[in-house]
N, C-alpha and C positions, 0 to 999 in steps of 0.2 A: 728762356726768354729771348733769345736767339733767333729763333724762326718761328715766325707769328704770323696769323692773316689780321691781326687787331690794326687798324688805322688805312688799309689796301680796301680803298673804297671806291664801286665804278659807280660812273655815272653817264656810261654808253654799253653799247650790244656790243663794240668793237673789243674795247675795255677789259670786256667779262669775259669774253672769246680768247683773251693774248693766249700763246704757246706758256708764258710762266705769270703765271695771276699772283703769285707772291711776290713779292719787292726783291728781298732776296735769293731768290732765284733767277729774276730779271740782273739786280747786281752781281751774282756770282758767276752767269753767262757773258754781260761784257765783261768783266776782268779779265775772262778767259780769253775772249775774242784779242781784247788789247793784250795780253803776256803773247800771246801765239803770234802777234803781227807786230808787235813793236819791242819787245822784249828776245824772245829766242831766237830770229837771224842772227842777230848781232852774237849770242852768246853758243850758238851752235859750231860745234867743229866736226870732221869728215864722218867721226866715230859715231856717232849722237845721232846725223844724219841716214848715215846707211844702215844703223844695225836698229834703230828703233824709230825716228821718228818720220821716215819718207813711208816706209814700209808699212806702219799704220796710217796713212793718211790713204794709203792706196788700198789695203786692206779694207779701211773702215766704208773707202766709196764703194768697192765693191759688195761692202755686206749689205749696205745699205739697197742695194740695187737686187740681192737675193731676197734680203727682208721684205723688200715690197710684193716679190710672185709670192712667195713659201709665208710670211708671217701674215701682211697683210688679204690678201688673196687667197689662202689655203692651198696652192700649185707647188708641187712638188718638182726640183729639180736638182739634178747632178751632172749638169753640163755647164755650170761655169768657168772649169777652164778653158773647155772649148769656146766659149763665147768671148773669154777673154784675150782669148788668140785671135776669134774675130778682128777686134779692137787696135790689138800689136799688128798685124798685118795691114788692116787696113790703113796705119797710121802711118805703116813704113810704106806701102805704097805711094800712098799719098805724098808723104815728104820727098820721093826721089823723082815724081813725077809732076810736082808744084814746088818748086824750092825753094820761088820768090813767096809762097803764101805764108802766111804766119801760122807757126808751130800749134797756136791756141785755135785757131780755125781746121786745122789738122786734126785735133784730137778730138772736137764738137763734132766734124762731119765723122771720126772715127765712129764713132759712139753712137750714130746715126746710121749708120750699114750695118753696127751689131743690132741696133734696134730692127731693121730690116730683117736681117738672119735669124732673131728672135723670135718674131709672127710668123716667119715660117716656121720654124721648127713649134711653135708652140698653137700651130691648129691640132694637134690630135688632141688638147686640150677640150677641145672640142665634144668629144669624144668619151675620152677615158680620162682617169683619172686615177690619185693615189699609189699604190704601186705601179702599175700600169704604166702611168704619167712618169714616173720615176725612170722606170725600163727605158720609155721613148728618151729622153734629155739623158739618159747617160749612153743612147746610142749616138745622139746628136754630138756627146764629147768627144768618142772615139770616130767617127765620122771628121769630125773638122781636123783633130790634128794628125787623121792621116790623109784627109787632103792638104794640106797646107806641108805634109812632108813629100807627098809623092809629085805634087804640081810643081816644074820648078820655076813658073814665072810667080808665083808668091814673091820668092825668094827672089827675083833679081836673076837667077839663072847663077847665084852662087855656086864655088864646085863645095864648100864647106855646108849650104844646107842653110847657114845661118843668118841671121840677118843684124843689121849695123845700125843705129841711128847717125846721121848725118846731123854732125852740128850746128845747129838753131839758137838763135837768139831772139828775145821779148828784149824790147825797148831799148837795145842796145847790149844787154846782157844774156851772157851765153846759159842756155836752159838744158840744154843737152849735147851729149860727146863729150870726152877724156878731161876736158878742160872745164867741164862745171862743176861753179864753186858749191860747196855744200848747201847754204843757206841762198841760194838760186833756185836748187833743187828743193828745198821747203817750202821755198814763198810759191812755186809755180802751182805745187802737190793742194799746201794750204787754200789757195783761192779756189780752187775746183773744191775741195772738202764744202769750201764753206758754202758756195752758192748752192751745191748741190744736196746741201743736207738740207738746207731751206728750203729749198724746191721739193725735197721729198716731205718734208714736215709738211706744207703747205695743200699737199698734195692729198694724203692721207689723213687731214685732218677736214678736207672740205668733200664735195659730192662724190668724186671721182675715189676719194678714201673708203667711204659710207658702200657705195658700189662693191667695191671688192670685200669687204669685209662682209659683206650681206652674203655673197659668194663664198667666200671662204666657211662662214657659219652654216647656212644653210641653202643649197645653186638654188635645189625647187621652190622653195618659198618665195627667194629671193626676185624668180622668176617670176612668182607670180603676182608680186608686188610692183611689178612692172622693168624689173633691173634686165639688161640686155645680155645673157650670159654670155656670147658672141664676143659685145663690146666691151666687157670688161674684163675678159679673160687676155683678149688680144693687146687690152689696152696694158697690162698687167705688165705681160710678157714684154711689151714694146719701150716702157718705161725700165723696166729689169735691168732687160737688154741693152739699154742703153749706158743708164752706169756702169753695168762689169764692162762694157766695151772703152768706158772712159777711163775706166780701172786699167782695161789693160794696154791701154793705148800709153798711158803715164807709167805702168809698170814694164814696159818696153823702152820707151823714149826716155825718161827721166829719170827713171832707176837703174834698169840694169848696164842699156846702152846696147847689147847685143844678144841677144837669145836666140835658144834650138826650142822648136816647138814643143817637142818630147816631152824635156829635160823644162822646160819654166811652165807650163801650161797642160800636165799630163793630168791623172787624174786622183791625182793627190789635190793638185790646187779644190778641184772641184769641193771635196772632201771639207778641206780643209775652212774654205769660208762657209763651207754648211757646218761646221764644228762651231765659229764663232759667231752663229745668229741662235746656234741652240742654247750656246754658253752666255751667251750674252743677254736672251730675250726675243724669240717673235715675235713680230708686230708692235717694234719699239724701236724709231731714230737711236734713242742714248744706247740702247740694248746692242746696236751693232756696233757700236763704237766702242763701246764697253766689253763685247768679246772681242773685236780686232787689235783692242790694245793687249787682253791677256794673254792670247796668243802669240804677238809679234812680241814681249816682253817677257813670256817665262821661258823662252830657249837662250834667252841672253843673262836670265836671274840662274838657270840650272848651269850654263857654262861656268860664270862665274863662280857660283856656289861650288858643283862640282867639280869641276875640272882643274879652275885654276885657285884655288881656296882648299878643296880637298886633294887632291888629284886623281880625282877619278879617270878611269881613262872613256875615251871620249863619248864610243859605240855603246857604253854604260849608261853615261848623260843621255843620251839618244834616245836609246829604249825607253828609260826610266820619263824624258818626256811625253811617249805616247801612251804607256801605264796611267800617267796624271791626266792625264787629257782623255782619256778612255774613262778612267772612272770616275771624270768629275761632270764628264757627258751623261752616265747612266745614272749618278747621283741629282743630276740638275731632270732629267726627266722624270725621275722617282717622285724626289722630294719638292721639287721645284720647276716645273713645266716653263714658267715667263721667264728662268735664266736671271743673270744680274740685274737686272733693268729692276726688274719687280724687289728683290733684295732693296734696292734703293729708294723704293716707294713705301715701300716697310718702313724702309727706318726714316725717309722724313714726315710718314705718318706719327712713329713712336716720337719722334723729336717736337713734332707738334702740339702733341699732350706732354710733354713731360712738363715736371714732375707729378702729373696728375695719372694716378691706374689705370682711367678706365680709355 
């Protein structure tokens, strides 16, 4: 008797349209909104911030931004670390070259040149597709980070290769370099999450959503339906590209503080947010958010668990993470293609009937 549609009665088109038509779903979304913004600064310390919770905010905008080409759109790619690197470079040029501008205008325009670098790399789209497609964006990965190692005005013309965020502050407080506080680094992470999952929800669920998804199910019919596969392939790509650049423009700046292109943006990353939209749900907001938390969360449950609880030693733990994640990949494409997201549709369908069978 918990979760009911009995008494959630519209009486507009607007109404009947909302993102959560149940009440409590609408109530169990702000709680969350209010516990993330007015609860966990304050109770967040250095541990909390770095090993789980910046890491999924940056995570989740990136999945979000692969969910939209690959779940939404049906475009296959394997060049989001590259693109991510876009994002981190452009962010650090930008900051040593505008250093009266503000850090959040830094990371917007970031985001904005990965979207650039995205439409280009994502006309073979045009083209080909599927495997093929795949081929191309993972030559686009290896491509970007060995320009960005061999070019050395990237870099500042460092002899290290690496690059530094230069300490910036919002509104007075410091958002990046040695000296930010943990729950700075939250609040900054959080308000891009949050604007930007709206903007994708908003996105996907109105004409421009309808477009790619028509694309992704079926290009020719879609075509001939009148959809512009042109503009909605490019427009895919352009919005993509744009999160994972904001992803790595915060996964630069706010997070690490200093990175080698190699070594943070190789092609592991790539891999790896492809791991958390399959784990998670294609073509599902919660679904990306829901694998970038499982991800960013069970290397810090198996430390604990193993390493420091059992003692396993570490390169054990390690392995034993990519065994779990391998087989809960080929488990979740077996038995379950939509990933968690749909798991969660299940059950507040069953919750909805209970205690009735049918």
């Amino acid at each position: 008797m918990i979760y009911r549609e009995a008494g959630d009665f519209k009486t507009t088109y607007v109404a009947d349209a909302q993102t959560f038509p149940i009440k409590l779903d609408r109530l169990g979304y702000y709680a969350t909104l209010l516990i993330a913004f007015l609860v966990v600064p304050f109770v967040i310390n250095d541990y909390w911030a770095n090993a789980i919770l910046v890491p999924f905010l940056i995570y989740a905008i990136a999945a979000i931004g692969l969910n939209i080409l690959t779940g939404y759109c049906g475009q296959v790619s394997l060049g989001t670390g590259g693109f991510m690197a876009v994002g981190a470079y452009a962010c650090y040029k930008l900051m040593t070259a505008f250093p009266e501008v503000s850090i959040l205008i830094h990371i917007v325009l970031a985001g904005g040149i990965t979207a650039a670098v995205g439409v280009l790399f994502g006309l073979p789209s045009l083209r080909i597709k599927g495997f093929y497609l795949a081929v191309a964006t993972l030559a686009a990965q290896f491509f970007l980070v060995w320009l960005f190692n061999r070019v050395p005005w990237f870099y500042n013309y460092s002899a290290s290769g690496q690059i530094s965020a230069p300490e910036r502050s919002v509104a007075g407080v410091i958002v990046t370099g040695p000296q930010t506080d943990p729950w700075a680094q939250y609040m900054i992470c959080l308000v891009f999450v949050t604007v930007l999952a709206l903007v994708a929800r908003n996105l996907t669920r109105g004409m421009q959503g309808r477009q790619w998804m028509a694309i992704r199910d079926m290009d020719i019919a879609a075509e001939i339906i009148g959809v512009n596969p042109l503009r909605a392939k490019l427009t895919a790509f352009a919005v993509s590209s744009f999160y994972i650049g904001v992803a790595g423009a915060l996964f630069f700046s706010v997070y690490l503080g200093a990175v080698e292109v190699g070594e943070a943006f190789g092609i592991q990353k790539s891999f790896l947010v492809l791991f958390m939209i399959i784990i998670g749900g294609l073509g599902s907001i919660f679904g990306s958010f829901a694998g970038a938390a499982f991800l960013v969360v069970l290397p810090v449950v198996l430390k604990v668990v193993g390493s420091d609880m059992l003692g396993w030693p570490t390169d054990l733990v390690a392995h034993l993470q990519l065994v779990i994640v391998g087989a809960l990949i080929m488990g979740f494409l077996i038995l379950e293609p939509h990933g968690l997201a749909q798991l969660w549709r299940l059950a507040k369908e069953k919750l909805r009937l209970w205690p009735f069978p049918h």
